[in-house]
Each structure stands twice: as structure tokens, then as C-alpha cells.
mmCIF file of the N, C-alpha and C atoms, coordinates in Angstrom:
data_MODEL
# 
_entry.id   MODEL 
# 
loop_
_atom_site.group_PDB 
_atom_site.id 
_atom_site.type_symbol 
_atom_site.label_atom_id 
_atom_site.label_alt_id 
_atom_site.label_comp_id 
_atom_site.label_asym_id 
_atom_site.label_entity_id 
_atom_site.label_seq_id 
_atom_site.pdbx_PDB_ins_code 
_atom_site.Cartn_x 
_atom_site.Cartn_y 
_atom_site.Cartn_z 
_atom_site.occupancy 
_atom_site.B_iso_or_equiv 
_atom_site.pdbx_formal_charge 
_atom_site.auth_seq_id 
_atom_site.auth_comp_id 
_atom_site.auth_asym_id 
_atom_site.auth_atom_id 
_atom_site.pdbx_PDB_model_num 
ATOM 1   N N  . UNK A 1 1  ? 100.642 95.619  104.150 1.00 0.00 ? 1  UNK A N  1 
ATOM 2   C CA . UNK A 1 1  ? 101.321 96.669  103.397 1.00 0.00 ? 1  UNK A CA 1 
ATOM 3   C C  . UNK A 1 1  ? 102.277 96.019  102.413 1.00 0.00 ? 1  UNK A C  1 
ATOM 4   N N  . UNK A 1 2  ? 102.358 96.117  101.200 1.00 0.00 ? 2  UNK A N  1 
ATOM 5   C CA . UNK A 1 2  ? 103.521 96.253  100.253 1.00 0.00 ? 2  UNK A CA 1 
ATOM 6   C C  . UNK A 1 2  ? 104.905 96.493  100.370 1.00 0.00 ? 2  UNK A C  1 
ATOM 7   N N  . UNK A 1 3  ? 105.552 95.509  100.706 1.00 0.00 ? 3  UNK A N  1 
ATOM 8   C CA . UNK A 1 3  ? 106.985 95.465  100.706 1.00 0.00 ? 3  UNK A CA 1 
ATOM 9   C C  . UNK A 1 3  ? 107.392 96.265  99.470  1.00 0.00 ? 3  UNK A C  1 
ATOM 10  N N  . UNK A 1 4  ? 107.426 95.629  98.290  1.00 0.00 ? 4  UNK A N  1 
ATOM 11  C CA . UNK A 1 4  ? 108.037 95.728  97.151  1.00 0.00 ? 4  UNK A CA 1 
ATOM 12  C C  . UNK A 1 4  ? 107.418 97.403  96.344  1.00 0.00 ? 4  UNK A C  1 
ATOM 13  N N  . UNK A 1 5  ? 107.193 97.542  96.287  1.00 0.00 ? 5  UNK A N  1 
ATOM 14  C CA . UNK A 1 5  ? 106.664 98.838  95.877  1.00 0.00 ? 5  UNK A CA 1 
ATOM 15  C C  . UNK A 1 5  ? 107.400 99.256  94.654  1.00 0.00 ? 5  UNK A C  1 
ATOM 16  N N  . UNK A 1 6  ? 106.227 99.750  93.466  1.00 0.00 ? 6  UNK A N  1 
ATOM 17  C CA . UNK A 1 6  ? 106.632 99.542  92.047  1.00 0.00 ? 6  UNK A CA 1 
ATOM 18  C C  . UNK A 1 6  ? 106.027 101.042 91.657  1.00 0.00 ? 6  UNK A C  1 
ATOM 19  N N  . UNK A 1 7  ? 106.709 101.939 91.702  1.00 0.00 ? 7  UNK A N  1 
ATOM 20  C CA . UNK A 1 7  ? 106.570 103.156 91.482  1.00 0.00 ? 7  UNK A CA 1 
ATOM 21  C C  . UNK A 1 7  ? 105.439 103.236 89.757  1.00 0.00 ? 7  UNK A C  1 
ATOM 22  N N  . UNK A 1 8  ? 105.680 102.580 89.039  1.00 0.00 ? 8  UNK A N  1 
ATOM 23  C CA . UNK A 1 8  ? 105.799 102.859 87.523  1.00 0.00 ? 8  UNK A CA 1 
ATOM 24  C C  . UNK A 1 8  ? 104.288 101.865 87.556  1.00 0.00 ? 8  UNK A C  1 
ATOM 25  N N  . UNK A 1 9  ? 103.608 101.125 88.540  1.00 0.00 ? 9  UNK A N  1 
ATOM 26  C CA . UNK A 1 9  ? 102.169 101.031 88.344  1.00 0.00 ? 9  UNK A CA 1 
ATOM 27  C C  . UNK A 1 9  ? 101.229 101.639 89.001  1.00 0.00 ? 9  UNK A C  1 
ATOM 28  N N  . UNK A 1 10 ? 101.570 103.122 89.607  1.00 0.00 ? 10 UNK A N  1 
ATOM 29  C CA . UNK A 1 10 ? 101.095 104.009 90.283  1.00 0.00 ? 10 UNK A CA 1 
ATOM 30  C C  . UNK A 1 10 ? 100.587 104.813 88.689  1.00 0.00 ? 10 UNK A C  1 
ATOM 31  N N  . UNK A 1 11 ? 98.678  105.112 89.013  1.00 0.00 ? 11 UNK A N  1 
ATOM 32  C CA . UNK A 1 11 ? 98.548  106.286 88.302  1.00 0.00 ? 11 UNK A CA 1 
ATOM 33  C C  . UNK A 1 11 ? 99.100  107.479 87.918  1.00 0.00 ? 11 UNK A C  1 
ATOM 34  N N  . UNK A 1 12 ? 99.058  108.499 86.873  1.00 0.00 ? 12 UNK A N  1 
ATOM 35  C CA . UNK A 1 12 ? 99.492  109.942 87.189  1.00 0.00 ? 12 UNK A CA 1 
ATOM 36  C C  . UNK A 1 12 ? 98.645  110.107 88.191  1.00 0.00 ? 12 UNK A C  1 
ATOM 37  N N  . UNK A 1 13 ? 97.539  109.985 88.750  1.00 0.00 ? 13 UNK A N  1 
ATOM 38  C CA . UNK A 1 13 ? 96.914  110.717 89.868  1.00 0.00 ? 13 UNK A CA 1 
ATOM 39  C C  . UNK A 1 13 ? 97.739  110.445 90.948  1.00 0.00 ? 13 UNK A C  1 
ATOM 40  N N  . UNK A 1 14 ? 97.496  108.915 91.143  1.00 0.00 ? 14 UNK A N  1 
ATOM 41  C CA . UNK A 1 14 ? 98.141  108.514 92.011  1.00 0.00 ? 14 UNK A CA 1 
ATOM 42  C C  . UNK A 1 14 ? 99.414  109.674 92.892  1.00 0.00 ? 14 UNK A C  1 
ATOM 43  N N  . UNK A 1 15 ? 100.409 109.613 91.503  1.00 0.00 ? 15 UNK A N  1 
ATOM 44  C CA . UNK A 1 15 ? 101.732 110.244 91.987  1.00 0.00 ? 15 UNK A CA 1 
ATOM 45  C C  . UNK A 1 15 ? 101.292 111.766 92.114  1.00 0.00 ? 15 UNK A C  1 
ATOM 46  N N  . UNK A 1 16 ? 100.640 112.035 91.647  1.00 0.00 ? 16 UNK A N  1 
ATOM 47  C CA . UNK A 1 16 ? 100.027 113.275 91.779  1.00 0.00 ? 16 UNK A CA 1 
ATOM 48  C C  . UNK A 1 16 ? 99.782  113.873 93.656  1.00 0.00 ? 16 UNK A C  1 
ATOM 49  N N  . UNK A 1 17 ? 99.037  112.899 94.152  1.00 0.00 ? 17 UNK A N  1 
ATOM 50  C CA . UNK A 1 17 ? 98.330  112.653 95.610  1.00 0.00 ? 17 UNK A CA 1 
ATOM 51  C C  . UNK A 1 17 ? 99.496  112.993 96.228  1.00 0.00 ? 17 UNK A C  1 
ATOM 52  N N  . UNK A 1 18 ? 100.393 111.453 95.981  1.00 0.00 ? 18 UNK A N  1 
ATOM 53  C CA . UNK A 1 18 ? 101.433 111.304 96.819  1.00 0.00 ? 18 UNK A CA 1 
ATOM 54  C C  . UNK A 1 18 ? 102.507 112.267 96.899  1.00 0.00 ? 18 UNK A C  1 
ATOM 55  N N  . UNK A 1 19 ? 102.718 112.928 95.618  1.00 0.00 ? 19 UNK A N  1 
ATOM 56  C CA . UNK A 1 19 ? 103.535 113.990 95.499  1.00 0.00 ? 19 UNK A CA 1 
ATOM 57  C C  . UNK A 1 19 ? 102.950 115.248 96.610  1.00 0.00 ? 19 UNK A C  1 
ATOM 58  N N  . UNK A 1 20 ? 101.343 115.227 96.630  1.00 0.00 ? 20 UNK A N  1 
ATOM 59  C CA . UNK A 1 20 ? 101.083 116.264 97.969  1.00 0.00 ? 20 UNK A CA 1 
ATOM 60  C C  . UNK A 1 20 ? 101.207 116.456 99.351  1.00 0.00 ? 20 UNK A C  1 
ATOM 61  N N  . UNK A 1 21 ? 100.782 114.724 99.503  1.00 0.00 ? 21 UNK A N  1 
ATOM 62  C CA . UNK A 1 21 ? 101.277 114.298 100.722 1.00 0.00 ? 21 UNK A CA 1 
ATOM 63  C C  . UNK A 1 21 ? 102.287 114.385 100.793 1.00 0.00 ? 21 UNK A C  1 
ATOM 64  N N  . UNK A 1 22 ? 103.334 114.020 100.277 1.00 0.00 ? 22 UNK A N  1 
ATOM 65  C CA . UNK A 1 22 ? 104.546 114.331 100.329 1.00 0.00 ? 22 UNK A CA 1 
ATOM 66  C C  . UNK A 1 22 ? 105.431 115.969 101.177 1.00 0.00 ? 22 UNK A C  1 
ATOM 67  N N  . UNK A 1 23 ? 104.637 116.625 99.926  1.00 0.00 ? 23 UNK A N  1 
ATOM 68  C CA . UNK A 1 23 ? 104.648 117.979 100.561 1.00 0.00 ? 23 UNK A CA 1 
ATOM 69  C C  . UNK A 1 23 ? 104.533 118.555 101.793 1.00 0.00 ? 23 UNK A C  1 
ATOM 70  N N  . UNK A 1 24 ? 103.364 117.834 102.145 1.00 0.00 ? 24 UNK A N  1 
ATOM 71  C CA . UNK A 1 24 ? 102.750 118.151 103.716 1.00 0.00 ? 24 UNK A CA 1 
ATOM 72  C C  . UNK A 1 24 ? 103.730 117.476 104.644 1.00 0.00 ? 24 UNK A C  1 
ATOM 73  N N  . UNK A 1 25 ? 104.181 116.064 104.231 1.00 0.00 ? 25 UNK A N  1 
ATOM 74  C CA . UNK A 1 25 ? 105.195 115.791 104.993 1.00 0.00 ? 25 UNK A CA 1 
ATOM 75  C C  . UNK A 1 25 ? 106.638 116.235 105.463 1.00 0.00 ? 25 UNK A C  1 
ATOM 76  N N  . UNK A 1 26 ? 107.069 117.196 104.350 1.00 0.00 ? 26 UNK A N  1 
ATOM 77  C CA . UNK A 1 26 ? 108.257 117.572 104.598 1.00 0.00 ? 26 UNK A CA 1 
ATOM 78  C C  . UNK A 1 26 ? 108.102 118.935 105.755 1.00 0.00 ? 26 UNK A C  1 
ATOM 79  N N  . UNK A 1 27 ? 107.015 119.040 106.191 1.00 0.00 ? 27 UNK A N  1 
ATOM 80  C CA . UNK A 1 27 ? 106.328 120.656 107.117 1.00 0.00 ? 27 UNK A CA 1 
ATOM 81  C C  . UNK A 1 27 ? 106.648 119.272 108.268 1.00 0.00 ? 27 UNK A C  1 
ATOM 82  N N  . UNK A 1 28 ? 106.545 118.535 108.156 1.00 0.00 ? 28 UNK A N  1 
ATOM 83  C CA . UNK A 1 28 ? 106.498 117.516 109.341 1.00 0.00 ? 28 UNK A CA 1 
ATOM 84  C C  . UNK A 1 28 ? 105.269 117.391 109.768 1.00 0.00 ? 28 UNK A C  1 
ATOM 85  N N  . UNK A 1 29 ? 103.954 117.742 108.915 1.00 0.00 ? 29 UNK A N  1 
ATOM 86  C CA . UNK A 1 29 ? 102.664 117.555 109.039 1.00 0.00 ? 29 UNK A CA 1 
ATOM 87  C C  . UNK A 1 29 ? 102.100 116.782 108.656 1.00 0.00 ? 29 UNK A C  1 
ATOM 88  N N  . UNK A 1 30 ? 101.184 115.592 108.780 1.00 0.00 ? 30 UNK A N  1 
ATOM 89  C CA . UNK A 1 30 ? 100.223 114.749 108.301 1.00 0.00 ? 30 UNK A CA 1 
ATOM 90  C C  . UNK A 1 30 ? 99.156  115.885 107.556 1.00 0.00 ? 30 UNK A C  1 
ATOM 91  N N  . UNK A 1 31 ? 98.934  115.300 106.026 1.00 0.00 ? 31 UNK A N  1 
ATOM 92  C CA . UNK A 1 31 ? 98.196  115.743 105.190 1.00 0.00 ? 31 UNK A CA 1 
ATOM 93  C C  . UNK A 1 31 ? 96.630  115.862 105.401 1.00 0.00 ? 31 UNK A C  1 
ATOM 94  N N  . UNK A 1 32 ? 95.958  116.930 105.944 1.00 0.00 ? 32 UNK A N  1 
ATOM 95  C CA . UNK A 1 32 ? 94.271  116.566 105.470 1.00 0.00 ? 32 UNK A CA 1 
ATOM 96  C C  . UNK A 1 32 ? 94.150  116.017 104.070 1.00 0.00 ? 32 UNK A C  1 
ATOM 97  N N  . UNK A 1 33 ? 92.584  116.075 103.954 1.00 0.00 ? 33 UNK A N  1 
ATOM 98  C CA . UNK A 1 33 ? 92.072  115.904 102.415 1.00 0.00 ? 33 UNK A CA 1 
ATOM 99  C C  . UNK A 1 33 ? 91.802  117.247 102.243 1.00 0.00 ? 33 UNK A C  1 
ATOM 100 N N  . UNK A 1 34 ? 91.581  117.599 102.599 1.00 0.00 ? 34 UNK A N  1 
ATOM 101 C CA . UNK A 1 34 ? 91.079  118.997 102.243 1.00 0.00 ? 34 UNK A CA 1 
ATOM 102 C C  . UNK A 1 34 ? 91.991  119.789 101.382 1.00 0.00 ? 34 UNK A C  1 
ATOM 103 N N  . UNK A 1 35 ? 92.995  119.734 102.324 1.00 0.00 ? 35 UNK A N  1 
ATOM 104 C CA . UNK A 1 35 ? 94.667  120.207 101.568 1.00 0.00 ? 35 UNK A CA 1 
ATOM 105 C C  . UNK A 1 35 ? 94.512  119.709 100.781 1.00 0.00 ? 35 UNK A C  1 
ATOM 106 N N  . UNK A 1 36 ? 94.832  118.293 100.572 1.00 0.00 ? 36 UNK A N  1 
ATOM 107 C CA . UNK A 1 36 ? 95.599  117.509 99.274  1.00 0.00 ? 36 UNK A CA 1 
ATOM 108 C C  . UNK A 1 36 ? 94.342  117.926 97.687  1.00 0.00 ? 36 UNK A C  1 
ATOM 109 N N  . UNK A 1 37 ? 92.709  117.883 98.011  1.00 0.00 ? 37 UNK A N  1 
ATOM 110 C CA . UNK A 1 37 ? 91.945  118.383 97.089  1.00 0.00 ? 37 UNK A CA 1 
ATOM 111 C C  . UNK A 1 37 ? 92.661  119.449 96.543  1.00 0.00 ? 37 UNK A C  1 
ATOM 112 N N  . UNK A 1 38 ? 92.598  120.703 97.484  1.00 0.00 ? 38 UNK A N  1 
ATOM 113 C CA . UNK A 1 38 ? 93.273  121.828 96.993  1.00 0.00 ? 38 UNK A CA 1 
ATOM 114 C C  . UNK A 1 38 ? 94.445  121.959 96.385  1.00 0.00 ? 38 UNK A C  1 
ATOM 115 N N  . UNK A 1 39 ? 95.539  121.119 96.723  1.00 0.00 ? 39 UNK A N  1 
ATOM 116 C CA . UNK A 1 39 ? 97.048  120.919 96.278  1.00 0.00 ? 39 UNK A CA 1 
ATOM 117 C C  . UNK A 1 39 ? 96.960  120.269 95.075  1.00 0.00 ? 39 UNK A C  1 
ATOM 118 N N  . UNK A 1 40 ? 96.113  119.510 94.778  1.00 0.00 ? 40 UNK A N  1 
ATOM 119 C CA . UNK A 1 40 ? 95.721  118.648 93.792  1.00 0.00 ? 40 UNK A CA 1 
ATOM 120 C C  . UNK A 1 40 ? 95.192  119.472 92.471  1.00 0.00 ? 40 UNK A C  1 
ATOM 121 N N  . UNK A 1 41 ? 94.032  120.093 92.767  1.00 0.00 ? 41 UNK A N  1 
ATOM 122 C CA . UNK A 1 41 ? 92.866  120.568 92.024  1.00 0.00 ? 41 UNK A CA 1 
ATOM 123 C C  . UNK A 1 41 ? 92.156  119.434 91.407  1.00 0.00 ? 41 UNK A C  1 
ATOM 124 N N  . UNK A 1 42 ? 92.350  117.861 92.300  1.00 0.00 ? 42 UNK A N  1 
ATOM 125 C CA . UNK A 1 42 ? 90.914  116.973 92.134  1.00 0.00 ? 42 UNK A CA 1 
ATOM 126 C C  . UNK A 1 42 ? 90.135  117.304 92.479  1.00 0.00 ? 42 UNK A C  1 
ATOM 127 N N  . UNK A 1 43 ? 88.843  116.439 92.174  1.00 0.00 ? 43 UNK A N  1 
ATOM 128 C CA . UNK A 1 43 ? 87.744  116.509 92.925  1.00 0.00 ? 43 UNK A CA 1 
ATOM 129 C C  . UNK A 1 43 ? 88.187  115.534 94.313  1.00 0.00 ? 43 UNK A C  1 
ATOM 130 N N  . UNK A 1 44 ? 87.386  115.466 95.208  1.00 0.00 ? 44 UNK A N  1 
ATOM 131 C CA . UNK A 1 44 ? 87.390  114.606 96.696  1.00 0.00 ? 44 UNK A CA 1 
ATOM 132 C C  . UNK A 1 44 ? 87.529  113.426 96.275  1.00 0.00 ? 44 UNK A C  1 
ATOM 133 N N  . UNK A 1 45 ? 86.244  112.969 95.086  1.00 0.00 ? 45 UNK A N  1 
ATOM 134 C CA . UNK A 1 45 ? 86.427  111.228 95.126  1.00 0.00 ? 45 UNK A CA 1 
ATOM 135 C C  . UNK A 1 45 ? 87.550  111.064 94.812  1.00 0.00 ? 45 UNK A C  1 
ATOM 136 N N  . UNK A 1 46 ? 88.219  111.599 93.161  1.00 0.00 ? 46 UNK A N  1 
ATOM 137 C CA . UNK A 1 46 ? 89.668  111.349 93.004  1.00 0.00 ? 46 UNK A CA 1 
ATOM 138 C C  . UNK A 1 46 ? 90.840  110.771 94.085  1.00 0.00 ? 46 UNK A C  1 
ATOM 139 N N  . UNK A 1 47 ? 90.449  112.137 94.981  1.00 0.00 ? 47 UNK A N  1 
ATOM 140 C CA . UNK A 1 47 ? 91.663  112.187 95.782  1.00 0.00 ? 47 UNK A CA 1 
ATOM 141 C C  . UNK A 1 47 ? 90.959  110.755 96.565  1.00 0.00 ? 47 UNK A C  1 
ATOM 142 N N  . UNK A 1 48 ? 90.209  110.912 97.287  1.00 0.00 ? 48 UNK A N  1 
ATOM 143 C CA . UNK A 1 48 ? 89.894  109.725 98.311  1.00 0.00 ? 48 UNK A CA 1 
ATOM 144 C C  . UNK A 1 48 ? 90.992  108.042 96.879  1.00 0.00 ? 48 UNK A C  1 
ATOM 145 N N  . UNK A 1 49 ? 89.734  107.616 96.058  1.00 0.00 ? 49 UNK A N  1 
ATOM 146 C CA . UNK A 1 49 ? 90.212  106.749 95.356  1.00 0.00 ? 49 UNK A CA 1 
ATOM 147 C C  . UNK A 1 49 ? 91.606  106.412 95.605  1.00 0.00 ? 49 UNK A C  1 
ATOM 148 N N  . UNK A 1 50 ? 92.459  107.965 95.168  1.00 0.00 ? 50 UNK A N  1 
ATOM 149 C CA . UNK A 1 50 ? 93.818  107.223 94.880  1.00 0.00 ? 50 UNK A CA 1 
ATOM 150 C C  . UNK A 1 50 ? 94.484  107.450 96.481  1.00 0.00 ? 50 UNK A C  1 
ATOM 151 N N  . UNK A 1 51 ? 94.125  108.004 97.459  1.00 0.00 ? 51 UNK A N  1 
ATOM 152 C CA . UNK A 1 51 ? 94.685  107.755 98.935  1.00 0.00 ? 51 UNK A CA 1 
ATOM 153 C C  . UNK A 1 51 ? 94.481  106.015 99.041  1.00 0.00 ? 51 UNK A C  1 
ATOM 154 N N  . UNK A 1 52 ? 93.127  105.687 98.964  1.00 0.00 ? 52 UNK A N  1 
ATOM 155 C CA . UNK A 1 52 ? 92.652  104.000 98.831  1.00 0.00 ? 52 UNK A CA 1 
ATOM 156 C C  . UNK A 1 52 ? 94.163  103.431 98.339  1.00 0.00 ? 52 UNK A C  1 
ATOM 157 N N  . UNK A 1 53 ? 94.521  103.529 96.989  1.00 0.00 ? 53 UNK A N  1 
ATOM 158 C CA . UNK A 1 53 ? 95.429  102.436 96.304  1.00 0.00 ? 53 UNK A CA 1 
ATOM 159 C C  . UNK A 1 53 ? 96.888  103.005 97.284  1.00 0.00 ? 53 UNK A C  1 
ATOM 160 N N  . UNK A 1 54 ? 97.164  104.010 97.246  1.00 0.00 ? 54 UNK A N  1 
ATOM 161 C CA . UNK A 1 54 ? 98.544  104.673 97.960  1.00 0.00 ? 54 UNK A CA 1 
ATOM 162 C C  . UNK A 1 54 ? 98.718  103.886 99.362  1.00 0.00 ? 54 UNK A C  1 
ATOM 163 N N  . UNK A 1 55 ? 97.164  103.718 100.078 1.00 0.00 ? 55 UNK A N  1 
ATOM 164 C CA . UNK A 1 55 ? 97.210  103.121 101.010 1.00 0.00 ? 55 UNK A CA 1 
ATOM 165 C C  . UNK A 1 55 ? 97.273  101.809 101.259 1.00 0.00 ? 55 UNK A C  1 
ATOM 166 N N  . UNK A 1 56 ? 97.110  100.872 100.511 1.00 0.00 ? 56 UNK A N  1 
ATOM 167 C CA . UNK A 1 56 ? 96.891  99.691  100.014 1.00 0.00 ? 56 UNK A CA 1 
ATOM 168 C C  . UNK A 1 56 ? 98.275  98.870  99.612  1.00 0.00 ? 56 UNK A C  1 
ATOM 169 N N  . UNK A 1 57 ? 99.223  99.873  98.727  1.00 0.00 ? 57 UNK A N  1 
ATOM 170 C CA . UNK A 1 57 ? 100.253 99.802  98.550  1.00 0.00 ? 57 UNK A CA 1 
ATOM 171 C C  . UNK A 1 57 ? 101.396 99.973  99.555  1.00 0.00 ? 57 UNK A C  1 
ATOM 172 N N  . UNK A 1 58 ? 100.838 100.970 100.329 1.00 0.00 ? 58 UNK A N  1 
ATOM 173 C CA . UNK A 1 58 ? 102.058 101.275 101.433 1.00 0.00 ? 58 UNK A CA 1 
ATOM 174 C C  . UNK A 1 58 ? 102.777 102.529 100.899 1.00 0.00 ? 58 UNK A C  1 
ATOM 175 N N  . UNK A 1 59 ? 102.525 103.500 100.381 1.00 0.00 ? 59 UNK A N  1 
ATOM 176 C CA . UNK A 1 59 ? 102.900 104.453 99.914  1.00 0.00 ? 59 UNK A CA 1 
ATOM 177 C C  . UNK A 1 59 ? 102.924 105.692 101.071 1.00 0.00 ? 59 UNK A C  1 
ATOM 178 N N  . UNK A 1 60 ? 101.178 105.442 101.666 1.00 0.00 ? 60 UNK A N  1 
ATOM 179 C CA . UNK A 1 60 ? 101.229 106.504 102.514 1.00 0.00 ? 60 UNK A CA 1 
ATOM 180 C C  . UNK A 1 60 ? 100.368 105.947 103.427 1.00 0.00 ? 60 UNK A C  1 
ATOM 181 N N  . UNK A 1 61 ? 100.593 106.554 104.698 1.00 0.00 ? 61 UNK A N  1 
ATOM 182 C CA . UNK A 1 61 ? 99.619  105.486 105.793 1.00 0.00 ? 61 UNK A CA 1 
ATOM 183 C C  . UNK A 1 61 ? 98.650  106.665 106.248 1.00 0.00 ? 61 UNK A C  1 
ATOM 184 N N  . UNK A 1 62 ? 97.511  106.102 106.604 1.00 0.00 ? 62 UNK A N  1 
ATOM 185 C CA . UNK A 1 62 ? 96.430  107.219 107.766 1.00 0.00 ? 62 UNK A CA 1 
ATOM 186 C C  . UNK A 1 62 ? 96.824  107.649 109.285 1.00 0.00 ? 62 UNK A C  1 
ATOM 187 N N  . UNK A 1 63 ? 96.620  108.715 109.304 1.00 0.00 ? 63 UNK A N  1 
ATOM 188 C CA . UNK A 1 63 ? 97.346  109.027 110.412 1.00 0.00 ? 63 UNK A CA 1 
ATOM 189 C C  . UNK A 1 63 ? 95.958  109.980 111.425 1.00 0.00 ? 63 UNK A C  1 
ATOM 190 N N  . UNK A 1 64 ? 95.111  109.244 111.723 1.00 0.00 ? 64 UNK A N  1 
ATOM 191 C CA . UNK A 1 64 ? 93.709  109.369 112.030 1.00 0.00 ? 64 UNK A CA 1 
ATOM 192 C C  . UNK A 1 64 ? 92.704  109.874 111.352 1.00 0.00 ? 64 UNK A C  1 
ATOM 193 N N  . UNK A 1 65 ? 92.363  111.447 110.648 1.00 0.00 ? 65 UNK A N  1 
ATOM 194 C CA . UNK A 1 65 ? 91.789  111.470 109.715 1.00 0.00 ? 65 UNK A CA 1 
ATOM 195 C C  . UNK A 1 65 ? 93.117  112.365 108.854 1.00 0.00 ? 65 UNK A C  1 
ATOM 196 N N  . UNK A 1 66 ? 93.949  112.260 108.729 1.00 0.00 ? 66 UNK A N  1 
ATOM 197 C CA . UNK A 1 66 ? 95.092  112.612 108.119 1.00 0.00 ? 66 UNK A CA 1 
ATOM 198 C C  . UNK A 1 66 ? 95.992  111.506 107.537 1.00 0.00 ? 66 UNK A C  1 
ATOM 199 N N  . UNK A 1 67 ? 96.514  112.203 106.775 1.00 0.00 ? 67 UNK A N  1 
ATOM 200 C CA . UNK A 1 67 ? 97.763  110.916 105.864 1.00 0.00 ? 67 UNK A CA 1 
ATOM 201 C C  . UNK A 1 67 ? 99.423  111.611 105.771 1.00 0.00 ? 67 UNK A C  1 
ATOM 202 N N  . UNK A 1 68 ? 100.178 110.243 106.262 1.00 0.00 ? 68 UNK A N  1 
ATOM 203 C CA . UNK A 1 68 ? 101.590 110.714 106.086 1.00 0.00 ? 68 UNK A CA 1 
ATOM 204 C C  . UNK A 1 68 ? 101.996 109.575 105.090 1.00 0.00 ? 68 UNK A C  1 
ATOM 205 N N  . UNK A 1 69 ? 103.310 109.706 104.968 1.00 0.00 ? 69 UNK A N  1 
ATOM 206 C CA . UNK A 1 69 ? 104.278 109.401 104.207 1.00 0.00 ? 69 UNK A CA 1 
ATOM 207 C C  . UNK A 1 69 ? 104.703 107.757 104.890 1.00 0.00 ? 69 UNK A C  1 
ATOM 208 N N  . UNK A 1 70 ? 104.343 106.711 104.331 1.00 0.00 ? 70 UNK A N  1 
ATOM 209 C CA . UNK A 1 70 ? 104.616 105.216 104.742 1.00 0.00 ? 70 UNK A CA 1 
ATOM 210 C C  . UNK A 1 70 ? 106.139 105.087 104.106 1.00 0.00 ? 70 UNK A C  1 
ATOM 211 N N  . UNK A 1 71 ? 106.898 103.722 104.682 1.00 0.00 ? 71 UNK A N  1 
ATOM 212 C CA . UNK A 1 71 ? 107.794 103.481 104.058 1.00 0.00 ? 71 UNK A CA 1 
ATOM 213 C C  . UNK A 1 71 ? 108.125 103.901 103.254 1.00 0.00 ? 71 UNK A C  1 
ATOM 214 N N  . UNK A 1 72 ? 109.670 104.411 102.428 1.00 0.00 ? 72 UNK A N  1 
ATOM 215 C CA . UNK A 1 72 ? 110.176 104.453 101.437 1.00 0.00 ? 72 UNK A CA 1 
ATOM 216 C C  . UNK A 1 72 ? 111.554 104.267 101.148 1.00 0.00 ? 72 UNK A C  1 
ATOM 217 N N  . UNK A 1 73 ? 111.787 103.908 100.016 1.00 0.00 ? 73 UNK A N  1 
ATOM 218 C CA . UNK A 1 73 ? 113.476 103.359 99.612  1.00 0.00 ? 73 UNK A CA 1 
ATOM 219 C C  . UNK A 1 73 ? 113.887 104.588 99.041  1.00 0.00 ? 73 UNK A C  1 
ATOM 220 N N  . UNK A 1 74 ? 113.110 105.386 98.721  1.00 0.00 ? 74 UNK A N  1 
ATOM 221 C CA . UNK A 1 74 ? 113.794 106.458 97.703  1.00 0.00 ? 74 UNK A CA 1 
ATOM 222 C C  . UNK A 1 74 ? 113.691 107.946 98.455  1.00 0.00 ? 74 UNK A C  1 
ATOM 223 N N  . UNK A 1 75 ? 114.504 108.677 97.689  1.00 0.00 ? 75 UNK A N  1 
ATOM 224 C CA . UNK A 1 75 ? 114.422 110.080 98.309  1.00 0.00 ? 75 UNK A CA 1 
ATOM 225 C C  . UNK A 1 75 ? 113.851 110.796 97.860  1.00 0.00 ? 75 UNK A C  1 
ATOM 226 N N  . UNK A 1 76 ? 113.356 112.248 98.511  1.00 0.00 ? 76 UNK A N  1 
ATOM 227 C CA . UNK A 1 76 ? 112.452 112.833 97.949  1.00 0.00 ? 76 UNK A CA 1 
ATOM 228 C C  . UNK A 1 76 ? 113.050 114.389 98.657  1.00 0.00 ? 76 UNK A C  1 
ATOM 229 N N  . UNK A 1 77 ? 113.232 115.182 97.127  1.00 0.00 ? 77 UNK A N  1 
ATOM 230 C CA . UNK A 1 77 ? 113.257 116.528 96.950  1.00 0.00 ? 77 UNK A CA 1 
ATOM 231 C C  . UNK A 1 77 ? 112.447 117.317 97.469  1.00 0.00 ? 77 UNK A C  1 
ATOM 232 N N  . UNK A 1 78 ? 112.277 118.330 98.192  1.00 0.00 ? 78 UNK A N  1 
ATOM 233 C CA . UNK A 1 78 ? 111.502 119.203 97.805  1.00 0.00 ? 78 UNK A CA 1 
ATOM 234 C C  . UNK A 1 78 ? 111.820 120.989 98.627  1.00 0.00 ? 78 UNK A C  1 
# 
């Protein structure tokens, strides 16, 4: 996982994703895909793709077939 984490080489999709997951996280729920498609209005691959880099980065971790919210330095509104 990515220590350093560089907000500003994240896609708009990217932040897009994470901004859903996000969402789901503040319910105190791990995100389906299903949701995040819908929250999104990607298509699946989209979303899959940029879960891949989010995950890769350490942005957001799998949480069996669900995704939460990995490490973060910063705060988040919502």
C-alpha cells in the first residue's frame, strides 16, 4: 500500500469512485459495486478500473466483495 498518497495524480474518475465510497463509508458501510456504478453513473469496467488504481494506491481497501475507506491524512465532509 502507498504511504505517501498524492491526491492531484488521481483521475477525475478516480475521485469520482472514491468520493462514493466515501459516501458509503460515512453510513459505516463497506461500498458494493453495484452502489458505487449507480452513485457514479459509470459503466462497471470504469468503476472496477479505477477501484484497481484506488486500491493499489491505498485509497480504499476490499472489504470481501465490498470496498471501504483505507488510510487517510485528510478529512472528509459529508
Amino acid at each position: 500500500m502507498a504511504r505517501d498518497h498524492d491526491v492531484q495524480a488521481l483521475s477525475d474518475v478516480d475521485i469520482h469512485v472514491y468520493e462514493a465510497v466515501a459516501s458509503d463509508a460515512v453510513g459505516g458501510d463497506p461500498a458494493e459495486l453495484g452502489a458505487l456504478v449507480r452513485a457514479t453513473g459509470l459503466g462497471e469496467d470504469d468503476v472496477r478500473r479505477s477501484l484497481t488504481t484506488l486500491i493499489e494506491q491505498g485509497y480504499v481497501v476490499p472489504k470481501g466483495d465490498r470496498f471501504g475507506l483505507g488510510p487517510h491524512t485528510f478529512g472528509l465532509e459529508y
